[in-house]
Backbone as a ProteinNet text record, in pm:
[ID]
protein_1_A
[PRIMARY]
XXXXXXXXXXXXXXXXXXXXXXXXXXXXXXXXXXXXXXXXXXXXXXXXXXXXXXXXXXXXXXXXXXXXXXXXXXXXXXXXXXXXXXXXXXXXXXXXXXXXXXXXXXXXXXXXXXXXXXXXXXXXXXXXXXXXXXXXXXXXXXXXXX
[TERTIARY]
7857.7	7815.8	7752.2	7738.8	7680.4	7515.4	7453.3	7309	7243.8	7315.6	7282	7290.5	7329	7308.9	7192.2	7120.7	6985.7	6872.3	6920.1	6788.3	6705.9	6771.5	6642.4	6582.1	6638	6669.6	6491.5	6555.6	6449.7	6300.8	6286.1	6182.1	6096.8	6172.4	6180.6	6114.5	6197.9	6124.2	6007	5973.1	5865.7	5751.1	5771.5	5671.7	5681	5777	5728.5	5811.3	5892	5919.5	6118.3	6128.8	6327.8	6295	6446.3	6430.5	6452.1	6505.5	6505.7	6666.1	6769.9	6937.6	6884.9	6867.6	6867.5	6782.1	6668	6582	6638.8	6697.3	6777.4	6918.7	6961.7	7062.5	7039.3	6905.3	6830.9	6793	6736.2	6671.5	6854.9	6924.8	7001.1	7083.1	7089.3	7133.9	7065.3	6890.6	6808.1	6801.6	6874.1	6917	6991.6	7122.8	7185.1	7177.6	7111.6	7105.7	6948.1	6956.9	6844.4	6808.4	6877.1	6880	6761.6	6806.2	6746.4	6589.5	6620	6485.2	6370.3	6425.9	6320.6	6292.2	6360.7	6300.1	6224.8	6230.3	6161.1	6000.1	6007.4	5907.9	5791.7	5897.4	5862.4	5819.1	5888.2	5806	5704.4	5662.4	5563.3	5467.3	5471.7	5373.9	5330.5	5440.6	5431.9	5323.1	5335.3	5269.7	5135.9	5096.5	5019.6	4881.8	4946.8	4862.3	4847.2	4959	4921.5	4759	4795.8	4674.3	4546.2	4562.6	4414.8	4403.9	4474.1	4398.5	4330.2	4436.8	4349.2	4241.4	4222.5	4089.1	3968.2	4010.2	3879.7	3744.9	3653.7	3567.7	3478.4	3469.6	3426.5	3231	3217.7	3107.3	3019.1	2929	2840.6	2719.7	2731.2	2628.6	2703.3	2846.3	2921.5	2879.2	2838.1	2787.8	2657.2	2590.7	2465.1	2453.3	2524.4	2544	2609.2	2724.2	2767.6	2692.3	2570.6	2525.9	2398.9	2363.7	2238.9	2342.3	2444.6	2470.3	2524.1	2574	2521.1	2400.1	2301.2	2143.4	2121.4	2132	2069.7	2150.5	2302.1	2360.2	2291	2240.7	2237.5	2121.4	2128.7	2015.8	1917.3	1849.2	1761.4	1748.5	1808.6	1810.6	1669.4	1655.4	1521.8	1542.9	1390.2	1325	1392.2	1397.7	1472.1	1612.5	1715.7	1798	1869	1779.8	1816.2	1815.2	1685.3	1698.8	1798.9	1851.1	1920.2	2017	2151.5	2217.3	2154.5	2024.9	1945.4	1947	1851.8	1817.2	1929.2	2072.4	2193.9	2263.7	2269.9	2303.6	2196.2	2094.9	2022.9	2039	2030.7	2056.1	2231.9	2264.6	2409.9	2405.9	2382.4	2362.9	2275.5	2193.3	2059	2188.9	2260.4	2328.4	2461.7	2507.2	2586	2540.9	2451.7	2354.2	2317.8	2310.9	2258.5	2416.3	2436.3	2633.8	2698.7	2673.9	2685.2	2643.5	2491.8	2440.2	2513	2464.9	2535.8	2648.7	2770.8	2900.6	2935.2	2849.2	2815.3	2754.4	2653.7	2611	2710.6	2781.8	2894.7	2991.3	3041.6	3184.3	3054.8	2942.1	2908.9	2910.5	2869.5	2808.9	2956.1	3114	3215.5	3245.5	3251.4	3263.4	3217.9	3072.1	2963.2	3031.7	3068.9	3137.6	3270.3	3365.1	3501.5	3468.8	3385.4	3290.9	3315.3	3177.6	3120.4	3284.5	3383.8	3461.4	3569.5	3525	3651.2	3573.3	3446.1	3433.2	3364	3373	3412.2	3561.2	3671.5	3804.3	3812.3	3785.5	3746	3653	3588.9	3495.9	3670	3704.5	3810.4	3918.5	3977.7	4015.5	3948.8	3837.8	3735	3707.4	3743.5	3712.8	3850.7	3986.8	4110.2	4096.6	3995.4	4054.3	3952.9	3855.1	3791.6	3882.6	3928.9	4008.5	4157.4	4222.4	4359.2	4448.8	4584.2	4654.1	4716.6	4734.4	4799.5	4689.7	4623.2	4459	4482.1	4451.9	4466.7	4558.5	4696	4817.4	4842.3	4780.9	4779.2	4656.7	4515.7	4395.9	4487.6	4554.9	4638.9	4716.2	4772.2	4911.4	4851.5	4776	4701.8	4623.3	4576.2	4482.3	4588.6	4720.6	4787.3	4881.3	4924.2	4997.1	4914.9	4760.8	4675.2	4670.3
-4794.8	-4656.6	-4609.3	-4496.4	-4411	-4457	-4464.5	-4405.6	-4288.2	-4199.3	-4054	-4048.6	-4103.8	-4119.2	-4137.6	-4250.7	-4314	-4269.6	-4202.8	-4135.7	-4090	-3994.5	-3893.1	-4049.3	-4134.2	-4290.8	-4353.1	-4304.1	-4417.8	-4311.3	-4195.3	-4145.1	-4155.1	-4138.2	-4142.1	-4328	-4447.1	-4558.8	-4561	-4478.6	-4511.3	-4464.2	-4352.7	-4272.9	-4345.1	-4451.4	-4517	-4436.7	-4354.2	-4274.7	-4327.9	-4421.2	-4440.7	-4486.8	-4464.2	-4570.3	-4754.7	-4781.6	-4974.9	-4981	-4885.1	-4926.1	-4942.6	-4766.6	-4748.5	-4782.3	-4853.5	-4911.1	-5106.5	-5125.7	-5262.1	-5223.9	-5118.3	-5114.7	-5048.6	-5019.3	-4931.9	-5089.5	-5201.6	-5277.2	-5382.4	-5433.9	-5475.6	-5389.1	-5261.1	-5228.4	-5235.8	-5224.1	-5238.5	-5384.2	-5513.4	-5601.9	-5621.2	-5578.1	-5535.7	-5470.4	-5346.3	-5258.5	-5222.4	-5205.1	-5255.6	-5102.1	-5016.2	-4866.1	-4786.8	-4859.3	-4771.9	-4896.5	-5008.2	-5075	-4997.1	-4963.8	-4870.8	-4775.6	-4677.5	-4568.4	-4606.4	-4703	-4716.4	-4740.5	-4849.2	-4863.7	-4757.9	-4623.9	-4498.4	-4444.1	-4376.5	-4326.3	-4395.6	-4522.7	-4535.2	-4528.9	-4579	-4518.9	-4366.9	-4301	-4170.9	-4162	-4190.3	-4142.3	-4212.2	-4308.6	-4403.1	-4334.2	-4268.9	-4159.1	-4013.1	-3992	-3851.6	-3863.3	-4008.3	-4034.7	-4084.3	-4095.5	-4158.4	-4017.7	-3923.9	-3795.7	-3701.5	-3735.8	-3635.2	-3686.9	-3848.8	-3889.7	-3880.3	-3804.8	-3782.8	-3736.4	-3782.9	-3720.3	-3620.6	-3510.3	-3410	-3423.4	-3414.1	-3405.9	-3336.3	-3386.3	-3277.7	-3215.8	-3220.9	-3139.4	-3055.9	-3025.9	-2953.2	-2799.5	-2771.8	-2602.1	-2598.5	-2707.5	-2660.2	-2631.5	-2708.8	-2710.5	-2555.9	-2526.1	-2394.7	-2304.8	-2290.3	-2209.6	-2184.7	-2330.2	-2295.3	-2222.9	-2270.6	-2226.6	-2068.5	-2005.1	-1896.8	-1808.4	-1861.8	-1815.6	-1816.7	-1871.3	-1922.4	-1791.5	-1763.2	-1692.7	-1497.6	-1527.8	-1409.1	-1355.2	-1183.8	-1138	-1050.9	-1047.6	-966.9	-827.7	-711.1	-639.6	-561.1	-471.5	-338.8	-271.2	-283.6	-191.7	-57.2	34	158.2	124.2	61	52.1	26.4	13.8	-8.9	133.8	196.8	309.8	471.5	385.1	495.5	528.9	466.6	513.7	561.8	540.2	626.3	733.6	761.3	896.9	999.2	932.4	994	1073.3	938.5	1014.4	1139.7	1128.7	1218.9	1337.3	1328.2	1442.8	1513.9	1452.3	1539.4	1531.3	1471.8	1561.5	1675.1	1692.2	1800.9	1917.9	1891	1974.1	1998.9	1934.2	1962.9	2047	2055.5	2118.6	2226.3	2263.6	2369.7	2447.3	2396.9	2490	2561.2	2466	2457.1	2584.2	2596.4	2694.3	2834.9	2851.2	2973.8	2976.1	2920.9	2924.5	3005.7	3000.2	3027.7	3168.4	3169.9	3305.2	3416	3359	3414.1	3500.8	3354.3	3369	3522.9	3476.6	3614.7	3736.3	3732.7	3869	3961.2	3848.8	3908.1	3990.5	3836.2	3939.4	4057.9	4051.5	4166.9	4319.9	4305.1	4401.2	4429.2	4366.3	4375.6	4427.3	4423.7	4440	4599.9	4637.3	4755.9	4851.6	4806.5	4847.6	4917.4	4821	4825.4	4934.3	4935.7	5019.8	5135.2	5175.5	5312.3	5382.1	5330.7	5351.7	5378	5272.2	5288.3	5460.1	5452.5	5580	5752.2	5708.7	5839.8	5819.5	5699	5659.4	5754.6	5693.3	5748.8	5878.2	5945.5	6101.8	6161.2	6076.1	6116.1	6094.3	6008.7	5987.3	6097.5	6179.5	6242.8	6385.3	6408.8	6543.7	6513.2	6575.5	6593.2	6606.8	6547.8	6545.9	6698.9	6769.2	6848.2	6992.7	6976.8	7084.9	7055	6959.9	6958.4	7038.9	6993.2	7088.9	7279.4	7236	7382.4	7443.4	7446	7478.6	7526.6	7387.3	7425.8	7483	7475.4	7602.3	7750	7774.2	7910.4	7951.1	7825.2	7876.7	7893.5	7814.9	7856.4	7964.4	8055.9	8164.6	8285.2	8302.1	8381.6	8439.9
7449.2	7439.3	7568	7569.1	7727.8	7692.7	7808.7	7834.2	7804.8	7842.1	7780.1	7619	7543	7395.9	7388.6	7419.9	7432.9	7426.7	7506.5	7631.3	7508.9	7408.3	7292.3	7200.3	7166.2	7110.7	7148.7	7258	7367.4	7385.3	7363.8	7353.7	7217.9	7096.3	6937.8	6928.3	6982.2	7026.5	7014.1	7194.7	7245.5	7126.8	7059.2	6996.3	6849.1	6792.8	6716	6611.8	6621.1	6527.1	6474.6	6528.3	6504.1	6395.1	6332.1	6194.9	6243.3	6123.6	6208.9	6217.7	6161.5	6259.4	6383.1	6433.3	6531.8	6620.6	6573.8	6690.1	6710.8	6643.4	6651.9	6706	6721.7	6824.3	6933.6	6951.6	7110.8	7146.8	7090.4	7158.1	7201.1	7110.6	7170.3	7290.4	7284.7	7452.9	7554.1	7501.9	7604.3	7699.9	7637.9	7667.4	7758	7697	7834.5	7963.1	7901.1	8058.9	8072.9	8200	8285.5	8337.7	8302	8323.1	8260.2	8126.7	7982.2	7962.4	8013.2	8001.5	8110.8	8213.8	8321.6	8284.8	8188.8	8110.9	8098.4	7949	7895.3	7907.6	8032.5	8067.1	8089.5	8148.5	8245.3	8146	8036.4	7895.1	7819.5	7790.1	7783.6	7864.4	7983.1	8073.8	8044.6	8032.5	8052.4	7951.9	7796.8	7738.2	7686.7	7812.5	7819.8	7820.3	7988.9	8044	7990.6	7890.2	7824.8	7717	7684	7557	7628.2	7741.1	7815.7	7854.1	7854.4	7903.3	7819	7697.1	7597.4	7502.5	7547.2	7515.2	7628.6	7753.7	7850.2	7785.5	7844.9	7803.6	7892.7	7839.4	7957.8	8005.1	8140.2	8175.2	8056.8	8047.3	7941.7	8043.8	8160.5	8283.9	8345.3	8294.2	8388	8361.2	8225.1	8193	8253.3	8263.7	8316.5	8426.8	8529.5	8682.4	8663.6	8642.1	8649.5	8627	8506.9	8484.1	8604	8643.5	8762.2	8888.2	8930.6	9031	9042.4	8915.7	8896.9	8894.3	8849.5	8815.1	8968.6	9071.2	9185.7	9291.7	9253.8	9292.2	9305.4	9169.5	9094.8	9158.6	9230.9	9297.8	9164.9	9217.2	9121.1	9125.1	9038	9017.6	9033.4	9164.8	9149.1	9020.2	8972.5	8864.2	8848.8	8968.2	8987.1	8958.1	8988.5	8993.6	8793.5	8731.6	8621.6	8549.3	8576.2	8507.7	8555.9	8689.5	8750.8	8626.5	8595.8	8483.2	8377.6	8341.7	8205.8	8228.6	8380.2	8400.1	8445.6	8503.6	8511.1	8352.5	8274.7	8145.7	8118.1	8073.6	8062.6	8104.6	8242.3	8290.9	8246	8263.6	8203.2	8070.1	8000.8	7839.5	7848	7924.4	7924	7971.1	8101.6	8117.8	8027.6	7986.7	7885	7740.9	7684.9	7611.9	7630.6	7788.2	7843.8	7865.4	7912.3	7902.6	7790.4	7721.8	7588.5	7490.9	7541.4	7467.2	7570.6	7674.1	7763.2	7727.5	7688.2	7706.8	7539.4	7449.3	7313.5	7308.7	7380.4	7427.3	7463.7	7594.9	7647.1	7547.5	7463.3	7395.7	7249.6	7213.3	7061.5	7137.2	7317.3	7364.5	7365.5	7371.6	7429.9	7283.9	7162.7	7049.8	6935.3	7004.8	6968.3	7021	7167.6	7287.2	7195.2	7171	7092.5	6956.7	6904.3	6759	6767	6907.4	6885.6	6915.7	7004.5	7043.7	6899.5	6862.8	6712.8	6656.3	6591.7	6557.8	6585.2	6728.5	6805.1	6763.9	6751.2	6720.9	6599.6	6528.8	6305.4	6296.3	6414.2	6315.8	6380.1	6440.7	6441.6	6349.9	6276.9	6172.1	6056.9	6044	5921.9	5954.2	6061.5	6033.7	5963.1	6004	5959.7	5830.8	5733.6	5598.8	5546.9	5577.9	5556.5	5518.6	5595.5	5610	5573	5482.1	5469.9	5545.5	5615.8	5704.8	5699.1	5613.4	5588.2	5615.3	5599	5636.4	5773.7	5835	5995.3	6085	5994.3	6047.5	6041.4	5905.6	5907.1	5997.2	6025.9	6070.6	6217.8	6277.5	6420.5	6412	6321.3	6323.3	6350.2	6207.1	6232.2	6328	6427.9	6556.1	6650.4	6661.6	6748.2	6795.3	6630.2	6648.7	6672.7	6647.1	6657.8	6803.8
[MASK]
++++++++++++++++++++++++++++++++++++++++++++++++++++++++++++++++++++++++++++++++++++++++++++++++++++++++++++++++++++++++++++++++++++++++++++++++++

């Protein structure tokens, strides 16, 4: 049989996972060829070092060191400098508030003005419903042939 058959054979092996045909006919080719025995070797290694890595054990001073060499980094913020953004907001809500109200002012004074306007116009309306359309016509007729 080819080598390239193997090869998935010979990983499934290494990891313990073949059934027993096929690991009694991976080990008798491994006999023979000297190809698939150097894999082999190479994948366990391989995963020799995968399992010594993910049993490392991590520094347990490594957050602290990081965290001093930050702290040590870190300048110290002026007193002023903190309340600058307070007293910034502030101030523009004060001005926003203040716009706010003028811009309100603005917009009742325009429609108070449009108000009185309307009803300057309504009261010559209301003199027309007062008087009969037909009295009007006639009053001019008779002043005009006179």
């Amino acid at each position: 049989m080819n080598c390239r058959n193997y090869r998935t054979d010979i990983l499934l092996y290494a990891e313990g996972l073949l059934d027993k045909e096929k690991s009694q006919a991976l080990e008798s080719h491994m006999k023979e060829c000297s190809e698939c025995r150097s894999f082999m070797t190479y994948v366990k290694a391989s995963f020799k070092l995968i399992q010594s890595e993910k049993n490392a054990e991590p520094n347990p001073f490594l957050a602290t060191r990081i965290l001093n060499e930050m702290d040590s980094r870190r300048q110290p913020v002026p007193p002023v400098k903190r309340w600058v953004p307070a007293f910034a907001f502030v101030i523009l809500l004060i001005a926003a508030v203040i716009g706010g109200i003028n811009l309100g002012k603005l917009y009742s004074r325009t429609i108070l003005s449009n108000t009185n306007e309307l009803q300057e116009e309504m009261s010559y309306f209301d003199d027309l419903e007062q008087e009969q359309i037909e009295t009007f016509f006639m009053t001019s007729n008779e002043t005009g042939n006179e």
